[in-house]
ZAMARGU-4260 file (C-alpha; in steps of 0.2 Angstrom, whole numbers, plus 5000, padded with zeros to 4 digits):
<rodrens>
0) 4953/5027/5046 | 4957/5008/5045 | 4964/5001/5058 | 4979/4988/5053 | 4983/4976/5065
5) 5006/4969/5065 | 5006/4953/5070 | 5021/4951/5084 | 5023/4973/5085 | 5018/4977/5105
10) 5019/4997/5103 | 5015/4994/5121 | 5032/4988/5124 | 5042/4993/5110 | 5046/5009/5101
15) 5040/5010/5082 | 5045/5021/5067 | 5037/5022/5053 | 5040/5030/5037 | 5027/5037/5021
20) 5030/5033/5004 | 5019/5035/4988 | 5006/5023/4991 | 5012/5016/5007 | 5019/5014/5024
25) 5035/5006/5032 | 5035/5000/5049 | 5049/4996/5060 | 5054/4993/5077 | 5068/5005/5082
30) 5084/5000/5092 | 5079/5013/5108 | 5072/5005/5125 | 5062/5015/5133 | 5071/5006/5150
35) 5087/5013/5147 | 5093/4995/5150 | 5109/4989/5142 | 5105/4972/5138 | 5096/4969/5120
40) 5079/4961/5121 | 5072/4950/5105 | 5062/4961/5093 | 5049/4960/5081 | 5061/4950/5066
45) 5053/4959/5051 | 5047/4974/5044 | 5028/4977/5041 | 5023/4987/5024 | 5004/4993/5026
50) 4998/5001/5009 | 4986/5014/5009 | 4975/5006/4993 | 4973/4989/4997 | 4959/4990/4986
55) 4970/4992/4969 | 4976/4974/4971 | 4958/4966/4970 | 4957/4959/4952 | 4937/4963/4953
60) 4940/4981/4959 | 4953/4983/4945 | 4936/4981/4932 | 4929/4995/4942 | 4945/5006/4942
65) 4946/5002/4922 | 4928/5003/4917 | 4923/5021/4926 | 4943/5027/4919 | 4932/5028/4901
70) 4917/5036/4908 | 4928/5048/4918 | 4938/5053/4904 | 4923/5055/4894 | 4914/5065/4905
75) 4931/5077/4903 | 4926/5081/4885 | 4910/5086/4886 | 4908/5101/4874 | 4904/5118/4888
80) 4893/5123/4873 | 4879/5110/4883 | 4867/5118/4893 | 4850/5117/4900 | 4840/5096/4896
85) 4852/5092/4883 | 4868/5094/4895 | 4859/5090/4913 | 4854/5072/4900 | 4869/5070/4896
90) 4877/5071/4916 | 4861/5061/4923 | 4868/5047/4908 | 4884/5046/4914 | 4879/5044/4931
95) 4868/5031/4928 | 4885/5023/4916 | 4894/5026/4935 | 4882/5015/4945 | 4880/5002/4932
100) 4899/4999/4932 | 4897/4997/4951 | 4882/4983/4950 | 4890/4973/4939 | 4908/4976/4950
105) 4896/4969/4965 | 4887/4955/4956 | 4905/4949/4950 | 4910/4949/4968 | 4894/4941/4975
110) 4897/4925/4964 | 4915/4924/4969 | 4909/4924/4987 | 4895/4911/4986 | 4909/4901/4976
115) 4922/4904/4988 | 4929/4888/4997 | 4939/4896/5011 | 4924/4904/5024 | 4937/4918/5030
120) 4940/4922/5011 | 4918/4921/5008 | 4917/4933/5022 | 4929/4945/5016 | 4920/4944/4997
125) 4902/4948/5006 | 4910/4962/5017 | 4915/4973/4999 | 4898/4967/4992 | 4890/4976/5004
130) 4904/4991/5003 | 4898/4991/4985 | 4878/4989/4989 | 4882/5007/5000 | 4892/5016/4987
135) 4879/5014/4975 | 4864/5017/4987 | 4873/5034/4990 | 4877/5038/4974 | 4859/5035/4967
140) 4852/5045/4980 | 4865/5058/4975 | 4860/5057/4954 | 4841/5060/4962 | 4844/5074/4972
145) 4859/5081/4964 | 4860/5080/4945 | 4843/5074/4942 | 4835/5089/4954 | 4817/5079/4953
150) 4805/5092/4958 | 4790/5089/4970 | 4780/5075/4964 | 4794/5066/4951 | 4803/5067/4967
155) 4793/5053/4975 | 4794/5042/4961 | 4811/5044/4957 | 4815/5040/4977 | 4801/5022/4976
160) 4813/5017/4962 | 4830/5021/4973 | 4820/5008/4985 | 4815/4997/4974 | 4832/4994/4967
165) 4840/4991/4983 | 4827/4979/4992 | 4825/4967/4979 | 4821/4952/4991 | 4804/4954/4988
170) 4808/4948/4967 | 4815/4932/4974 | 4798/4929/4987 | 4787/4934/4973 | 4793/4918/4961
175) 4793/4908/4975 | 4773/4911/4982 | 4766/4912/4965 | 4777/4896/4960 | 4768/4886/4973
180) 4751/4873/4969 | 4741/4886/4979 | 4749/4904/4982 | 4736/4911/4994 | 4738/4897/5007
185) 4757/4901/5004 | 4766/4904/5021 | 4774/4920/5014 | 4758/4926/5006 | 4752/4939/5016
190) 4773/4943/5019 | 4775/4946/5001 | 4756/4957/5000 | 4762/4968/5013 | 4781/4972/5005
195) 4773/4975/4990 | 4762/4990/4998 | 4777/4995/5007 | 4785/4996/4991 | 4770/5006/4983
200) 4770/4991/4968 | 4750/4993/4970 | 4746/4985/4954 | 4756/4970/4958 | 4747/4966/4976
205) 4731/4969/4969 | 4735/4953/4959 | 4739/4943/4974 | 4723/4950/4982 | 4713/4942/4968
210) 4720/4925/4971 | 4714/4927/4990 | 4698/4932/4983 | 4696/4917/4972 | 4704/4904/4985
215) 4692/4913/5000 | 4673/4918/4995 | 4671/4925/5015 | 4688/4939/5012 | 4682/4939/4991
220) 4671/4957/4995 | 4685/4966/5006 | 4697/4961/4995 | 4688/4969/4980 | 4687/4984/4991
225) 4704/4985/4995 | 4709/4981/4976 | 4698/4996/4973 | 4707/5008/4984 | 4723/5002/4976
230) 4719/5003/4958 | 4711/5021/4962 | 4726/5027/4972 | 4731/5045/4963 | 4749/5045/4957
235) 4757/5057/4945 | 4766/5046/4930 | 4778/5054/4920 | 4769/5058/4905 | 4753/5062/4915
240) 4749/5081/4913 | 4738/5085/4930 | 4746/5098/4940 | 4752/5097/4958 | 4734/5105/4964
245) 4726/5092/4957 | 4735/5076/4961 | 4733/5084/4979 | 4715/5087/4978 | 4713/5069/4972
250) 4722/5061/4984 | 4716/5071/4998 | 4699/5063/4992 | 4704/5045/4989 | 4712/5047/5008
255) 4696/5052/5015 | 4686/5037/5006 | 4700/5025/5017 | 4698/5033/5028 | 4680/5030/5029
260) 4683/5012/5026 | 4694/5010/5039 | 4682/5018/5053 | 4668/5006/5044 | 4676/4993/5052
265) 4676/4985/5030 | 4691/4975/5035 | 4688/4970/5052 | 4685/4954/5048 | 4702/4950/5042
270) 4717/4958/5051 | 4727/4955/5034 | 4720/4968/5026 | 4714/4982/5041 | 4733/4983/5042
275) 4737/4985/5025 | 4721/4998/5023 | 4731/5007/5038 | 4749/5006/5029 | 4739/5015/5015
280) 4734/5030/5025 | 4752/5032/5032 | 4748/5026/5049 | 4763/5027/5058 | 4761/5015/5069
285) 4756/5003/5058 | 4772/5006/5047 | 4783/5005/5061 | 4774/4986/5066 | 4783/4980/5048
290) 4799/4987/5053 | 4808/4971/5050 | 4801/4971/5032 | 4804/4988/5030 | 4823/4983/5034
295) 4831/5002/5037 | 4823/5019/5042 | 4825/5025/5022 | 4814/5014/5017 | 4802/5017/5031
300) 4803/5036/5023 | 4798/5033/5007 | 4784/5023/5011 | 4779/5036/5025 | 4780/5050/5010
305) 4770/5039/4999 | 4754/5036/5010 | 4756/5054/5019 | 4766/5068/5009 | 4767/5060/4990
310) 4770/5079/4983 | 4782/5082/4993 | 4796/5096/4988 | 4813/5094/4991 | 4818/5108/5002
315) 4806/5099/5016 | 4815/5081/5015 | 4827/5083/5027 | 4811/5085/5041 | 4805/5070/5037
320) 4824/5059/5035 | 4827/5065/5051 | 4811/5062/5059 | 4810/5044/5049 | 4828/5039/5057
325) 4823/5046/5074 | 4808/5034/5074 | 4815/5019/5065 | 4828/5019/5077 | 4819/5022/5091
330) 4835/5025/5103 | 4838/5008/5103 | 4854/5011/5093 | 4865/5023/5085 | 4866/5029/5066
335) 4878/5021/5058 | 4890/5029/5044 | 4879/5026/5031 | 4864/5033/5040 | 4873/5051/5042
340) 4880/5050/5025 | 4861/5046/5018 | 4854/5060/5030 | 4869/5072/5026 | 4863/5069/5005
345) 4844/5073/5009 | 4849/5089/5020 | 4856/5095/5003 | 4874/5095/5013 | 4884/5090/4998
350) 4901/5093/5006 | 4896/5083/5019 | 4892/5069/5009 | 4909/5071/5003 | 4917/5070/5020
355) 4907/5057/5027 | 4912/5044/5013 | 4930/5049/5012 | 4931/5043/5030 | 4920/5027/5031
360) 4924/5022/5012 | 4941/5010/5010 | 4946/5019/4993 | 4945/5036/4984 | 4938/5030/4970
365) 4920/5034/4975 | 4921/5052/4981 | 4934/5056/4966 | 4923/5051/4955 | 4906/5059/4962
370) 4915/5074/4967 | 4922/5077/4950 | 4904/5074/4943 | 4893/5086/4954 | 4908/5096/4952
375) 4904/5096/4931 | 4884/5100/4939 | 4892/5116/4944 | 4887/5112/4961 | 4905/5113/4972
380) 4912/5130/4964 | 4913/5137/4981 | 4922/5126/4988 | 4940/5129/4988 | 4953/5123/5000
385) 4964/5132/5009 | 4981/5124/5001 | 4979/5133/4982 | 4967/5117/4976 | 4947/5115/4974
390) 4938/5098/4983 | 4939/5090/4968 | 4957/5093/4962 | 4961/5085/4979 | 4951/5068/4978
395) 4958/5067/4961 | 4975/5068/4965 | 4973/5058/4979 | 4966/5043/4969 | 4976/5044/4956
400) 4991/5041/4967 | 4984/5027/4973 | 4984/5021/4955 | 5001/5022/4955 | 5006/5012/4966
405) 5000/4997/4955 | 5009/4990/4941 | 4999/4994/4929 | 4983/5002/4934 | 4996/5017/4937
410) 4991/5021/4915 | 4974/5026/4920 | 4983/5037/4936 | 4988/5048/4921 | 4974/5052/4914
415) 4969/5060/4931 | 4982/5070/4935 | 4980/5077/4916 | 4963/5083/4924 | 4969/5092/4939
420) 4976/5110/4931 | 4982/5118/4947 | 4993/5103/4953 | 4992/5089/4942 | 5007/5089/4930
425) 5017/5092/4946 | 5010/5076/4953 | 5013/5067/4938 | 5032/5072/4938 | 5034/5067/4955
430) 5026/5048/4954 | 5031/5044/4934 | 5050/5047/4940 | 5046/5033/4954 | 5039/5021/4942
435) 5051/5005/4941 | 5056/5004/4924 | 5056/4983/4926 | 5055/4980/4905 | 5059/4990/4891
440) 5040/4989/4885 | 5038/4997/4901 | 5049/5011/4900 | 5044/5013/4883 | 5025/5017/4890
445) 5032/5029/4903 | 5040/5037/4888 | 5030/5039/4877 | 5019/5050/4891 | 5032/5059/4896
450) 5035/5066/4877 | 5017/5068/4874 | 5016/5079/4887 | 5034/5088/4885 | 5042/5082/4899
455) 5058/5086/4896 | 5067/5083/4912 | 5059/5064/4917 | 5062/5061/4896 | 5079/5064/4900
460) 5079/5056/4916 | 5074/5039/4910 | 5083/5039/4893 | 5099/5040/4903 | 5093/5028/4916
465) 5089/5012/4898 | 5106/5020/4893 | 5113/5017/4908 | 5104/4997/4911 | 5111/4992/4890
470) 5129/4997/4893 | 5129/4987/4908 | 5123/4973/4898 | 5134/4976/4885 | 5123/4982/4871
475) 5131/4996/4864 | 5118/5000/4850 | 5103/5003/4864 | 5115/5013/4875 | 5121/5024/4861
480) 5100/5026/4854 | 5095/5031/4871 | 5108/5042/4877 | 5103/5051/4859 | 5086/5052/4864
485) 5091/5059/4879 | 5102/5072/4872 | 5116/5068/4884 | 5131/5072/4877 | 5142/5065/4891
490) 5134/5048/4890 | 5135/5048/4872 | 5155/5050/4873 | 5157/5039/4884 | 5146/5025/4874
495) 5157/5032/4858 | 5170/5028/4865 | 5167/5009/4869 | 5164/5006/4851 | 5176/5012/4846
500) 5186/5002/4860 | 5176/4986/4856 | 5181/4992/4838 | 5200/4991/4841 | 5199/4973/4849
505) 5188/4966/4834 | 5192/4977/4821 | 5174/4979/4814 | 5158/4989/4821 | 5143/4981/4830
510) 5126/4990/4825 | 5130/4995/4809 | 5112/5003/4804 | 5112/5013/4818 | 5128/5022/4814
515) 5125/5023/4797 | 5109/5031/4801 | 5115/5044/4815 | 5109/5058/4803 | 5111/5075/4813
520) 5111/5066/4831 | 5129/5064/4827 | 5131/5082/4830 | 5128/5078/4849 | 5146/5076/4855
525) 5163/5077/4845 | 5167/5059/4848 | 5149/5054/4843 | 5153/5063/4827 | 5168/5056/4826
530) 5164/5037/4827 | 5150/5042/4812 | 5162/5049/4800 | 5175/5035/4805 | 5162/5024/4799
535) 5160/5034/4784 | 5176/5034/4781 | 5176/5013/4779 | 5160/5015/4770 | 5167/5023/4757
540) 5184/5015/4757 | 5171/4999/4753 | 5164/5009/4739 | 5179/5011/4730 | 5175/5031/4733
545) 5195/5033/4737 | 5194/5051/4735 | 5183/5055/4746 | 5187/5041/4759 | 5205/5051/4758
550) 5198/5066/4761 | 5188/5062/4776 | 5203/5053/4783 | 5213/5068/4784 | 5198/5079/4789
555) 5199/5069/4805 | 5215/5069/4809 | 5217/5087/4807 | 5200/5093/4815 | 5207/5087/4832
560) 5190/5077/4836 | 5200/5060/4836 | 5205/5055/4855 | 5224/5052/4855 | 5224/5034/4857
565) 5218/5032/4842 | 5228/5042/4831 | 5239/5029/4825 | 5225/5018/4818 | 5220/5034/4808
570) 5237/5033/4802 | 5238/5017/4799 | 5220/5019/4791 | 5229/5029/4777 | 5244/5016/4769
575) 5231/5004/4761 | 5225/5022/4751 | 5245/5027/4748 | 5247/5009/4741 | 5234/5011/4729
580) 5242/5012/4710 | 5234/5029/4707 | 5239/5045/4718 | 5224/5046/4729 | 5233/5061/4744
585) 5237/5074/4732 | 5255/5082/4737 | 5246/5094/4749 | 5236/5081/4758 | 5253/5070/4758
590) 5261/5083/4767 | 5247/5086/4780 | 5250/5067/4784 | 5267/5068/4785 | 5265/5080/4798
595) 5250/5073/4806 | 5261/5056/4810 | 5276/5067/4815 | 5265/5078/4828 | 5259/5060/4835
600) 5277/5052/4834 | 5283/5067/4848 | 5268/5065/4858 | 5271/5048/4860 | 5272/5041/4880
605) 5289/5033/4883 | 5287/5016/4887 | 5295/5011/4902 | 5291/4992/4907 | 5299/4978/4896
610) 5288/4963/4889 | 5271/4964/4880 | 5273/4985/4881 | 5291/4983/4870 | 5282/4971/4860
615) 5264/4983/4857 | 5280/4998/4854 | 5291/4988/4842 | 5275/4982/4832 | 5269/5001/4832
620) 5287/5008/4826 | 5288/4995/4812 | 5271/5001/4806 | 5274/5020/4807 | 5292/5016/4797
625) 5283/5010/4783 | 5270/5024/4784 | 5284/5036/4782 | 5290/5027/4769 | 5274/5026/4759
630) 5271/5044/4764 | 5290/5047/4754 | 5285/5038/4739 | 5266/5045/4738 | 5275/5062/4739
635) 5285/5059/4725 | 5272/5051/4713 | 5260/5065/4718 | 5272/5080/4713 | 5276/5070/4698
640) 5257/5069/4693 | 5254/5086/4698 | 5269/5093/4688 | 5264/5083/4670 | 5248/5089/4673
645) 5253/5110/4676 | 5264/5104/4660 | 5251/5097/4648
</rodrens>
């Protein structure tokens, strides 16, 4: 676990409290002394946030996290129908697409780091190049042992290239000793012959030989000999065909002629090459003198199986890793992390491996995403833990939420949890509803998940919430889309209403499409419906469709969906229609009205303060006069119209 140091917090002397959220922790000093002593003492002046995936703010890490989100999702849809080379290929590729995301992560970082100007910030750079050196030394041993299964003999060279990869100092000395006038009187010459043998590149330090040869005509004759061995040296290629027996047989003999060599005293004369003849027949001791170009106990192992045990089969590695760490170490020091999680992965201990880097890793990335490939390699079905949720379900989950507590990273969390079918759409719930919806574009992504995925509740949920945000900033036409969206009747009504409030002040509508367009939302709530036939109502009225503008008129009044307050604008709605010079309320309809205004003239409140209330009541009875008055005359024509037409 890291370790995260507060500067001015002495849990010594003062008591803490702390307090989980999501992705990170809250630290505070508390108000209670240990020293029961009355008087206050100064206190730490601020509280200390520690997040749990630091990592997630690193813009280089961010490529990692977006990059592998491809290959992980990827990996997802591969078709079961797979088996046998074609769907083991397939899993070795994506592992192989895993590491290279993580070289080119590392090479990012270890420019940044030689181009860093502030030292503490170099240092820091270097530190999480090596991180990323580890993680992919691990996980390439992993693809070898794991989803590759090399069998005895591919297994050597599979584990030479593991080597090769990550001791690559020996390219850099190469260029340099055959850069110079004279390579074999190069200071580093007999340095780079002797990694190359270490390294088993055979071929390459034969070549260096010949150039000693040809600069020394004394050493010209052992190092002929020594090439000899080297060239001859039985190794089983990849397309070669010879069986196991064989390649043993052969390189039983070719052991036995350096052997020979080596008791013949052939090299002698030049120390040079009696100790690489002594490196090739696995001496021990010899390979434990080039411990410091050997670098770690691994590659001491590899170059031990190489000159001693090159069939070896896989069950038997673990003997020799131990036995390799035990004498590379020499208890002068302790394994480090890295050791026992290297030593775990050649014991087979898979689950191990697991645990080892979830405790000395600084992020879940790298166990989440091995885990859920070796977990695709059929290889962890067993594994189940005890709270209801496999291994891999668990590092999923716990990686993901990390995602989420970035900005934006938390798009690729989603995916994840979609991958997790025991608890995954649960944790999504939990951590979508805690994203801050800090732009519409943002809430709009949120959204659009949560439909995809019928999340019905958090849909809702953040409707109301956008709802809720436009009516505070006074844009009625967002409020009344989203409380439709979230089919909240209650919010709807009351953004209804404020239109229709706004609509009395100013005497028109705002956000005419979106009314006019309400379709069958405008079923949600009665005064929803209501403001859309209102609008209706004026829609015709402008159409010169006087009929039915009449018609909805009195529909409204009489269908009791209208609040009271604004039944006298419905009434006063009608005289324009009663002034028109043909009857548009036929007598029926007249008397409907007539009734309509007499109910809202008894239900009237009784005004009881002079001033501007006389003045709103005086206005209103002026108007409701002529309204009876045009309701008399309307009446009259009507039944006249009505009568001549029965008559004709």
């Amino acid at each position: 676990m890291r370790e995260v140091l507060i500067p001015g917090v002495n849990s010594k002397k003062k008591q803490m409290c702390f307090d989980w959220g999501p992705g990170e922790m809250l630290v505070c000093e508390t108000s209670f002394n240990k020293k029961e002593k009355s008087e206050t003492e100064p206190g730490c002046p601020f509280i200390y946030i520690i997040r749990k995936d630091i990592d997630v703010y690193s813009q280089i890490l961010r490529k990692l996290f977006n990059e592998s989100h491809g290959i992980f999702v990827g990996l997802q849809r591969i078709e079961e129908e797979l088996t046998g080379k074609s769907r083991k290929a397939q899993l070795v590729r994506v592992s192989k697409n895993y590491r290279s995301v993580i070289r080119a992560c590392m090479e990012e970082m270890h420019q940044v780091a030689i181009g860093a100007k502030d030292p503490a910030c170099g240092r820091q750079f270097s530190s999480q190049v090596s991180i990323l050196s580890a993680m992919e030394l691990i996980w390439n041993l992993c693809e070898i042992l794991f989803i590759e299964v090399a069998p005895a003999g591919p297994l050597l060279l599979h584990l030479l290239d593991w080597v090769r990869l990550h001791v690559c100092e020996v390219d850099s000395l190469l260029a340099d000793v055959l850069g110079s006038e004279n390579p074999s009187k190069h200071e580093s010459f007999w340095k780079l012959v002797t990694i190359l043998v270490l390294q088993g590149r055979l071929d390459e330090a034969r070549q260096m030989l010949s150039k000693e040869a040809d600069a020394s005509p004394s050493s010209a004759g052992m190092c002929r000999i020594l090439g000899d061995l080297m060239r001859t040296m039985p190794v089983l290629s990849p397309g070669n065909t010879q069986t196991l027996t064989e390649l043993e047989l052969k390189w039983q003999h070719w052991h036995e002629e350096c052997e020979r060599h080596l008791q013949d005293s052939t090299f002698a004369a030049s120390p040079h090459l009696e100790s690489l003849c002594k490196i090739m027949l696995g001496d021990e001791a010899a390979l434990l003198e080039q411990k410091e170009l050997l670098n770690n106990w691994y590659h001491f192992l590899v170059t031990r199986l190489l000159y001693s045990h090159p069939t070896v089969k896989p069950i038997d590695l673990h003997l020799y890793a131990q036995s390799s760490l035990d004498l590379f170490l020499g208890g002068e020091s302790s394994p480090e992390p890295l050791d026992n999680i290297l030593l775990a992965a050649f014991e087979f201990d898979i689950h191990q491996v697991i645990k080892e880097c979830s405790i000395a890793l600084s992020n879940w990335w790298f166990v989440a995403h091995l885990t859920d490939l070796l977990d695709h390699c059929k290889l962890l079905q067993s594994h189940n833990l005890y709270f209801g949720s496999n291994m891999r379900e668990f590092l999923l989950l716990e990686y993901a939420s990390g995602l989420f507590a970035h900005h934006s990273l938390w798009q690729l969390g989603v995916d994840y949890f979609d991958y997790c079918p025991e608890l995954g759409r649960v944790s999504l719930e939990l951590h979508i509803e805690r994203i801050p919806l800090s732009t519409e574009q943002k809430a709009l992504k949120v959204l659009r998940i949560c439909e995809q995925r019928q999340m019905t509740e958090q849909v809702r949920s953040i409707c109301k919430i956008l709802a809720m945000k436009a009516v505070r900033n006074n844009r009625l036409g967002s409020a009344l889309s989203w409380s439709i969206r979230a089919k909240d009747a209650a919010f709807a009504t009351l953004v209804s209403d404020r239109f229709l409030r706004d609509y009395c002040e100013r005497g028109s509508f705002s956000d005419l499409d979106l009314i006019d367009n309400l379709g069958p939302a405008m079923m949600l709530s009665d005064r929803l419906t209501f403001l859309g036939k209102y609008r209706e109502f004026h829609r015709f009225y402008g159409e010169k469709r006087l009929t039915d503008a009449a018609s909805l008129l009195l529909s409204l009044m009489t269908s009791q969906i209208a609040p009271r307050s604004f039944w006298v604008i419905l009434l006063i709605d009608a005289l324009p229609l009663l002034e028109e010079k043909e009857v548009v309320f036929s007598a029926e309809q007249t008397y409907e009205l007539m009734r309509c205004l007499e109910d809202f003239a008894s239900r009237r409140p009784v005004w009881r303060e002079p001033g501007v209330q006389q003045l709103q009541e005086d206005v209103e009875n002026t108007k409701l006069e002529m309204l009876r008055l045009a309701l008399a005359r309307n009446l009259g024509r009507a039944i006249i119209k009505e009568g001549s037409l029965e008559g004709s």
